[in-house]
VEXROMI-676734 format. One line per field, with one value per residue (C-alpha): y, z, x; residue number from 1. Coordinates in pm, 1 decimal, always signed. Example, Ala and Ser with C-alpha at 12.3 -4.5 7.8 and 13.67 -1.06 7.14 Angstrom:
! VEXROMI-676734
yy <- (-450.0,-106.0) .
zz <- (+780.0,+714.0) .
xx <- (+1230.0,+1367.0) .
nr <- (1,2) .
! end
This chain:
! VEXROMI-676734
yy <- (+6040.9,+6196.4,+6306.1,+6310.3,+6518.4,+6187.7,+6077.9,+5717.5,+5893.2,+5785.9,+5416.4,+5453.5,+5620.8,+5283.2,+5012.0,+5148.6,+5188.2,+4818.4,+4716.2,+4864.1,+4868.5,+5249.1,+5250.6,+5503.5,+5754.6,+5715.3,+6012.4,+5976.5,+6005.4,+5958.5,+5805.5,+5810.0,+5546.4,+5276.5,+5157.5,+5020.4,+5133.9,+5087.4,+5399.1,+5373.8,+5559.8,+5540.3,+5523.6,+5643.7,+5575.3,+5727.1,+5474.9,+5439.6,+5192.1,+5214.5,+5036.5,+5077.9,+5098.3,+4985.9,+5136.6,+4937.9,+5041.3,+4796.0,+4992.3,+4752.2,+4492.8,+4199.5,+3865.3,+3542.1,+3306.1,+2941.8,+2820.7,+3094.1,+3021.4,+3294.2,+3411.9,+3483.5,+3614.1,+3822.0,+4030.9,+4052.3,+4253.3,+4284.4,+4116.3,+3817.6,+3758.0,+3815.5,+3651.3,+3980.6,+3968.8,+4343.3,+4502.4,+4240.3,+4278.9,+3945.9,+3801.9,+3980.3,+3871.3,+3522.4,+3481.3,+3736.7,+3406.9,+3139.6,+3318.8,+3341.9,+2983.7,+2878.9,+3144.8,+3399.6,+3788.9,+3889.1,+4158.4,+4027.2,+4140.5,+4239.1,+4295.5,+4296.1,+4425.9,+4248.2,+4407.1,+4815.8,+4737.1,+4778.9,+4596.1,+4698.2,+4554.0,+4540.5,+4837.5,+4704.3,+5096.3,+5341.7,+5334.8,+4976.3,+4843.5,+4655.9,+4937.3,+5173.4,+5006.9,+4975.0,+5307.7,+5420.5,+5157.2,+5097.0,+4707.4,+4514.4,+4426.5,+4020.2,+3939.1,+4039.1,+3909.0,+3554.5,+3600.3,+3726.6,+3383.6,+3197.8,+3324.8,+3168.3,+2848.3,+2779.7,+2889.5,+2743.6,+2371.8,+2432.4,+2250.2,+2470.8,+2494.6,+2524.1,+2736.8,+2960.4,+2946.2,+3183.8,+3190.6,+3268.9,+3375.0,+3197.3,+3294.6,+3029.8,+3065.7,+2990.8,+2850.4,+3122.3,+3000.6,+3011.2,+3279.0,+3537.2,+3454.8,+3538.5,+3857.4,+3996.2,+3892.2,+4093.2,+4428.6,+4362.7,+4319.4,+4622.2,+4863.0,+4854.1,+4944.2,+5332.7,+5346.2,+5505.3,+5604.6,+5267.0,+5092.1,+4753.9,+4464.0,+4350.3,+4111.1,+3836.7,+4024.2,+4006.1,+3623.9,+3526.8,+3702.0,+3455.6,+3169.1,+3277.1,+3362.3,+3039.4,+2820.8,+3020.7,+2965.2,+2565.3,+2563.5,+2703.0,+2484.1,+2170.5,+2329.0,+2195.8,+2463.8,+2673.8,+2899.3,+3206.6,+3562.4,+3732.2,+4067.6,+3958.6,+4297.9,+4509.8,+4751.2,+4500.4,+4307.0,+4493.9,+4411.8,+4427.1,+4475.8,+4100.9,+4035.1,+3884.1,+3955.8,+4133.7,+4058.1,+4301.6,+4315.2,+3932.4,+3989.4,+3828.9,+3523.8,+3227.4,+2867.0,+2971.1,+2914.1,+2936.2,+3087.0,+3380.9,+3510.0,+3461.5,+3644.4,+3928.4,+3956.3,+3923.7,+4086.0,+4437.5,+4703.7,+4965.9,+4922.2,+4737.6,+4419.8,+4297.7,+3980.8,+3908.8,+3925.8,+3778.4,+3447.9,+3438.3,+3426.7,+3159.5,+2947.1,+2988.2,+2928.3,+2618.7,+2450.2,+2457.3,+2366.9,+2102.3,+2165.4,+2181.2,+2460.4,+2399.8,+2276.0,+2617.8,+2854.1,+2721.3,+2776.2,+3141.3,+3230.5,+3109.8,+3263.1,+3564.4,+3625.8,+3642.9,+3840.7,+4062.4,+4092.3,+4218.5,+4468.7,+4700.6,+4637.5,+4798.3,+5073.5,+5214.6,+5200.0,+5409.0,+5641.8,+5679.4,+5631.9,+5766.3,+6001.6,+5866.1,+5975.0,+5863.7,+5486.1,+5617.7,+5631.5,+5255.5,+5127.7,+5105.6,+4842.3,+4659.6,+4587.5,+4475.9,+4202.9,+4120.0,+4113.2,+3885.7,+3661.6,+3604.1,+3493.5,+3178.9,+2874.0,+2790.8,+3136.5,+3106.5,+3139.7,+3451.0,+3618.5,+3647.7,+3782.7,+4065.0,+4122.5,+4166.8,+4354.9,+4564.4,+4588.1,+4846.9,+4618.5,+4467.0,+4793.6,+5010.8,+5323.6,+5661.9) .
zz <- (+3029.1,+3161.0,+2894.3,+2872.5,+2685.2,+2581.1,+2172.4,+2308.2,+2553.5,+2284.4,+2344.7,+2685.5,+2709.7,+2524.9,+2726.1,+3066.4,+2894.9,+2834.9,+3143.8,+3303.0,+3657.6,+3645.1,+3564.6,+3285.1,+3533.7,+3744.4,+3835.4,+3656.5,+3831.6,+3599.5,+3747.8,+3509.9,+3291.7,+3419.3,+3314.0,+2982.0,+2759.5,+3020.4,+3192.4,+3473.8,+3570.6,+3924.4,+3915.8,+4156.9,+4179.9,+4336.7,+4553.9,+4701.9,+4494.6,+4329.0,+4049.4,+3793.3,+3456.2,+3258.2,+2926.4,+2700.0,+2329.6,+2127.0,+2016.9,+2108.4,+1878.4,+1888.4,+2164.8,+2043.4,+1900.5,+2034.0,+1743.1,+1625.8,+1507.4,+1616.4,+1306.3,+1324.1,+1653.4,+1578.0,+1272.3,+1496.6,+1762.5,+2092.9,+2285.0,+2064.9,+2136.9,+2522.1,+2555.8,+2666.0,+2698.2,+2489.1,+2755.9,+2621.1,+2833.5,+2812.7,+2959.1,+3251.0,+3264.1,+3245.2,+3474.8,+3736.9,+3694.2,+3706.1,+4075.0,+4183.4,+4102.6,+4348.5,+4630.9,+4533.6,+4584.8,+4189.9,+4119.1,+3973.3,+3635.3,+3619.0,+3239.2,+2955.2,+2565.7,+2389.7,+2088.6,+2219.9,+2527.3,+2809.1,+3138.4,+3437.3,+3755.8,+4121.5,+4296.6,+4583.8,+4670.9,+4725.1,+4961.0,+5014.1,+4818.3,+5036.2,+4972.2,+5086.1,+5368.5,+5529.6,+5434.3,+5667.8,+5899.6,+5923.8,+5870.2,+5959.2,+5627.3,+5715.4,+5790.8,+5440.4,+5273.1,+5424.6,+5362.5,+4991.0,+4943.3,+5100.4,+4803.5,+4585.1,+4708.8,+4642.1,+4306.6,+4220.2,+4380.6,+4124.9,+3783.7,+3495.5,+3270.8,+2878.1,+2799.7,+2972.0,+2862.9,+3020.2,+2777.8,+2429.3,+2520.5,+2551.9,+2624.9,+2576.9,+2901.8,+2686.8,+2806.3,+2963.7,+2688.5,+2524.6,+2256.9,+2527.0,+2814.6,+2549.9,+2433.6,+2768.8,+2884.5,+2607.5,+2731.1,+2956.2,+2651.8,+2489.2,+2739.9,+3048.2,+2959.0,+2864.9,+3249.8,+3175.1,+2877.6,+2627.7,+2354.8,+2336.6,+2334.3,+1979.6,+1790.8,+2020.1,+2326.8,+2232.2,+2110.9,+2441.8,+2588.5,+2383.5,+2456.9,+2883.9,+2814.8,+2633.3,+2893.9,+3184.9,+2955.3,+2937.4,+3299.8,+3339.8,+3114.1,+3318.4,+3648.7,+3689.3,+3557.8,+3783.9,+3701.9,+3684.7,+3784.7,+3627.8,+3784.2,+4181.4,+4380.2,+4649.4,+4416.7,+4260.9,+4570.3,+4794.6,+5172.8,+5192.6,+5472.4,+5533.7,+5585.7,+5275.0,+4942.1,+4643.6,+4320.4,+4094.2,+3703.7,+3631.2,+3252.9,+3155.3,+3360.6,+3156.6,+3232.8,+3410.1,+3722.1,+4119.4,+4146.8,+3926.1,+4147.8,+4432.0,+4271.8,+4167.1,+4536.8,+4726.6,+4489.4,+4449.4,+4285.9,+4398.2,+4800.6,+5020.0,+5119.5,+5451.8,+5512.5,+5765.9,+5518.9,+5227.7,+5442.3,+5594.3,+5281.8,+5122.4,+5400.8,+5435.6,+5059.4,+5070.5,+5376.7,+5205.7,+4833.8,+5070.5,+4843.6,+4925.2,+4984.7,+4781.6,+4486.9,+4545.8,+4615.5,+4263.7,+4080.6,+4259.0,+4171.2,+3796.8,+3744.7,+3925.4,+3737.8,+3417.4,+3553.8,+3713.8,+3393.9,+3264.9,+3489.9,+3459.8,+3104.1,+3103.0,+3350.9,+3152.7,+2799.0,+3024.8,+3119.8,+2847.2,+2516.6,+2706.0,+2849.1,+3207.8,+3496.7,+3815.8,+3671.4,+3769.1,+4117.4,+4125.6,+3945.6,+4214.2,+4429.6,+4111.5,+4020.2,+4386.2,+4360.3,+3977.9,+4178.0,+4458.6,+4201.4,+4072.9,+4408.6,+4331.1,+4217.5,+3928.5,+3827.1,+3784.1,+3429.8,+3361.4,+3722.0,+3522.8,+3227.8,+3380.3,+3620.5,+3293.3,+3074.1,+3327.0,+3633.5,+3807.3,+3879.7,+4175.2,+4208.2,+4244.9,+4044.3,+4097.7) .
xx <- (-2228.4,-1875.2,-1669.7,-1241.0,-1050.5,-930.3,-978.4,-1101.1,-1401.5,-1671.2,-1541.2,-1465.4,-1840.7,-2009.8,-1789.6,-1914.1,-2254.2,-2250.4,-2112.0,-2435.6,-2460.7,-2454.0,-2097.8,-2099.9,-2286.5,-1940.3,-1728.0,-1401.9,-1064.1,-771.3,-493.2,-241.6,-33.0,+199.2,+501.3,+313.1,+73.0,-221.0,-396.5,-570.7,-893.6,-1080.6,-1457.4,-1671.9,-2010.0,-2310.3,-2387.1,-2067.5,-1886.1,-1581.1,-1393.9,-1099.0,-1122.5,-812.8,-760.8,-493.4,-542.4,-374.1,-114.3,+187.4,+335.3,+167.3,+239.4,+405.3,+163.9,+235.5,+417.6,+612.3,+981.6,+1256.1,+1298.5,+903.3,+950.6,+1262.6,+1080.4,+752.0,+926.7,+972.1,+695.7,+709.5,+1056.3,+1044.9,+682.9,+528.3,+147.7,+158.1,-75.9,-415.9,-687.1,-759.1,-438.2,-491.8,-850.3,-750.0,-483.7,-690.1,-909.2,-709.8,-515.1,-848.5,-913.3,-625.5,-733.6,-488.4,-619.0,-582.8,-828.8,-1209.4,-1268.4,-1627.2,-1608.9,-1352.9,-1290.7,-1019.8,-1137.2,-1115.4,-881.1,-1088.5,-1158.5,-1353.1,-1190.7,-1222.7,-1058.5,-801.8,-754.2,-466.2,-179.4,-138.7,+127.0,+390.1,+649.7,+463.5,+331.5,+688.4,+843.1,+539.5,+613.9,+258.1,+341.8,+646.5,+852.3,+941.3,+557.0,+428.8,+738.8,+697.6,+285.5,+425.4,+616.4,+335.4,+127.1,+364.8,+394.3,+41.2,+78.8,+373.2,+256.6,-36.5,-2.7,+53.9,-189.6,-91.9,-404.6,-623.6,-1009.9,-1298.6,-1607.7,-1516.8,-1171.6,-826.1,-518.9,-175.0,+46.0,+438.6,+774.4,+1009.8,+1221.2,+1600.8,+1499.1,+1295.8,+1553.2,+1841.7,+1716.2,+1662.4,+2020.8,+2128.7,+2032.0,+2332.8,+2548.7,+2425.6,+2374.2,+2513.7,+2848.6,+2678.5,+2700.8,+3089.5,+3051.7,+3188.7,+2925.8,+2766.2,+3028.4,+3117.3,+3417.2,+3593.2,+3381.6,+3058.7,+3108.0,+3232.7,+2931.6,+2680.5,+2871.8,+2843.3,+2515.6,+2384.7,+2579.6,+2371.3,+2056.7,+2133.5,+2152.6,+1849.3,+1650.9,+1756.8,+1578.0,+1184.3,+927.1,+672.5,+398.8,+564.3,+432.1,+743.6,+725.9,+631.0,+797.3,+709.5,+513.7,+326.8,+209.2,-105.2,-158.7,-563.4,-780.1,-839.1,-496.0,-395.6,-202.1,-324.8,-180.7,-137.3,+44.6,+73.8,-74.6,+275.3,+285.5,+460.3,+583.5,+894.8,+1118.3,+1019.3,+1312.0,+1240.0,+918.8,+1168.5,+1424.6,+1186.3,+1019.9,+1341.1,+1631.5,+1422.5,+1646.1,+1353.4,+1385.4,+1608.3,+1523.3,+1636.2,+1827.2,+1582.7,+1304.3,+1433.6,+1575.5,+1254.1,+1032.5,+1293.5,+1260.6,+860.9,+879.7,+1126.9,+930.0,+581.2,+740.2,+948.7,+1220.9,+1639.2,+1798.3,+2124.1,+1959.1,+1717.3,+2047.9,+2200.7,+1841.7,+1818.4,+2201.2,+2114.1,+1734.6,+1848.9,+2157.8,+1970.9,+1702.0,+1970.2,+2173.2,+1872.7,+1709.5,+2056.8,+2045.7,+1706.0,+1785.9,+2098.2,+1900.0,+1617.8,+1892.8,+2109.2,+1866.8,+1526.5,+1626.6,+1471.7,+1803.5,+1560.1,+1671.3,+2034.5,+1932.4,+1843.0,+2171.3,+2375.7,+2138.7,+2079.3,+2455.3,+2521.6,+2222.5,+2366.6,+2724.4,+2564.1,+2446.6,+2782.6,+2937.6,+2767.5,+3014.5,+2813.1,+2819.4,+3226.6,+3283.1,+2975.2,+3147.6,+3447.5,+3340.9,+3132.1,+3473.2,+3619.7,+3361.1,+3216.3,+3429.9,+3159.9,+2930.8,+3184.4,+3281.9,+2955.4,+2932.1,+3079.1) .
nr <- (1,2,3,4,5,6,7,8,9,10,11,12,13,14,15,16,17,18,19,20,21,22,23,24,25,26,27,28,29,30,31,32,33,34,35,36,37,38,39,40,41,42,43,44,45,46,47,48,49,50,51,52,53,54,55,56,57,58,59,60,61,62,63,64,65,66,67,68,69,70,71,72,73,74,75,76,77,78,79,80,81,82,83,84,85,86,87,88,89,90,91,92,93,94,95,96,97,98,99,100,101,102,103,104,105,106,107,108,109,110,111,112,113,114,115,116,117,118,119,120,121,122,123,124,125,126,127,128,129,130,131,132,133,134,135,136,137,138,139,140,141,142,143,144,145,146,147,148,149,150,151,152,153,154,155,156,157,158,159,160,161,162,163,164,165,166,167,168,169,170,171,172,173,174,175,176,177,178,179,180,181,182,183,184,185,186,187,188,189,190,191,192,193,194,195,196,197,198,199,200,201,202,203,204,205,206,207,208,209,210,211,212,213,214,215,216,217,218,219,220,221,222,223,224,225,226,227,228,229,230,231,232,233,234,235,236,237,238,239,240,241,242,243,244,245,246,247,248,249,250,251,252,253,254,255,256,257,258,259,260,261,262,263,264,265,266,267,268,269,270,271,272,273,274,275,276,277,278,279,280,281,282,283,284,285,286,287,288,289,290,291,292,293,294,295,296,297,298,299,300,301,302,303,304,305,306,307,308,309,310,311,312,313,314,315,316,317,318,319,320,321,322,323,324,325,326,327,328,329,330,331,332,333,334,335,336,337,338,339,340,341,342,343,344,345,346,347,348,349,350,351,352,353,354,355,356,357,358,359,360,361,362,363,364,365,366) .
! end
């Protein structure tokens, strides 16, 4: 067997053991650890094959059970509150399943752990995320973008299902709802103001913030409910040999908005997205959803302020409490999308309140 200076390479050793297929006689090619807890590791077997093996200890606080209260959710942490999957091997197995189900490219999950954290998945390769693809200019940006909200048309035409089941496992797919969409707004409300310097909004400020915030969140629970991907971008989305879209990091997927995935692939605070690209995948989208465009523009200028609000909440906690100044360089695009957002007439009364709060984001930073 290989061996990692790693403390989990006697687990890792007896999962690919079990998984048989000569997968534990693999050549090992770390790959390093994304954005969450999960680590990567290429395998390479003699015959040619290759396949990833995922490695998510269960080191995270734990995901919302279905009928936990906010109070529950509040004093369980993070994940609970926000609906985060907490890295589970088996919520990625599942949905991978269920987007396979409706023809969508997720990654086949050959065998999974819940118990040690490990899956063994199919390996889409290197090199062929979207972003990557057109900073080479070895594909055109508006053809995968309208292909990208093709992919998401299907899925979001789908019915939702309330609970995923593959053998002995489930997994519950839960409401976007008021408590997780709150306490991601409020990264805006405490952070984003450590962009020049000033602390979180408190007193008569802060109040007026919950009562903008809760009127956006009311607005958004009146809007129908999609399947929702949750973090559908550039990076996340693979162009594959066969011409089609592979799916990658939709372990958090919950009973959301359409307009959210759209947000997420055409609002990108990591890359520019052309006009051209972004009207063309909304009206791909809108066509084979056979949905209205103003009714969609107010659901996008909603959905995406939220989402928006929260993204450069998140990058100015990543600068200014982690320690992490690369985030800095993707503020600027971020507040101009969270300022586009605003422009919306439904967005009248939060536009002011951010004008007033935060007048950099109309503003861009110095």
């Amino acid at each position: 067997m290989n061996s990692l200076s790693d403390p989990r390479t006697e687990a890792t050793d007896a999962f690919l053991f079990a998984a048989g297929e000569g997968w534990d006689r693999a050549r090992r090619h770390p790959l390093g650890q994304d954005a969450s807890t999960r680590r990567y590791i290429r395998l390479f077997r003699e015959d040619g094959a290759t396949a990833l093996l995922m490695d998510a200890p269960r080191v995270e606080s734990d995901p919302c059970p279905p009928d936990a209260d906010p109070a529950t959710r509040a004093r369980m942490g993070w994940n609970a509150m926000t609906r985060l999957a907490a890295s589970r091997v088996e919520a990625f197995a599942l949905i991978s399943d269920h987007l396979r189900s409706l023809g969508l490219k997720a990654p086949a999950v050959m065998r999974f752990d819940p118990e040690t954290g490990f899956a063994l998945i199919e390996d889409f390769g290197d090199g062929r995320e979207f972003a990557r693809l057109i900073e080479r200019g070895t594909q055109a940006e508006t053809p995968l973008y309208v292909a990208a909200a093709e992919r998401l048309a299907t899925l979001h035409k789908a019915s939702i299902p309330k609970q995923l089941v593959l053998e002995t496992v489930s997994w519950p797919i839960l409401d976007f709802d008021a408590v997780a969409l709150g306490a991601n707004a409020d990264l805006y409300a405490d952070w984003l103001r450590a962009e020049v310097g000033q602390g979180p909004l408190t007193g008569a400020q802060r109040s007026r913030w919950e009562a903008e915030r809760d009127s956006l969140i009311q607005q958004a629970m009146t809007f129908p409910r999609a399947f929702t991907l949750r973090d559908y971008h550039a990076e996340n989305l693979l162009w594959l040999p066969e011409g089609d879209v592979g799916v990658l990091d939709f372990q958090d997927a919950v009973v959301g908005w359409d307009a959210w995935d759209i947000a997420m692939l055409t609002q990108d605070a990591r890359r520019h997205v052309s006009e051209d690209a972004s009207e063309a995948a909304i009206h791909r989208f809108l066509d084979l959803t056979g949905q209205a465009r103003e009714a969609f523009n107010e659901r996008l200028a909603v959905i995406g302020t939220l989402n928006a609000l929260r993204i450069a909440g998140v990058f100015s906690r990543l600068q200014h409490r982690d320690g992490k100044p690369r985030y800095g360089d993707f503020q600027p695009r971020q507040l101009q999308l969270l300022a586009h957002n605003l422009s919306h007439p439904s967005l009248a009364g939060m536009a002011a309140f951010v004008r007033e709060t935060t007048p950099f984001v109309f503003e861009g930073l110095a």
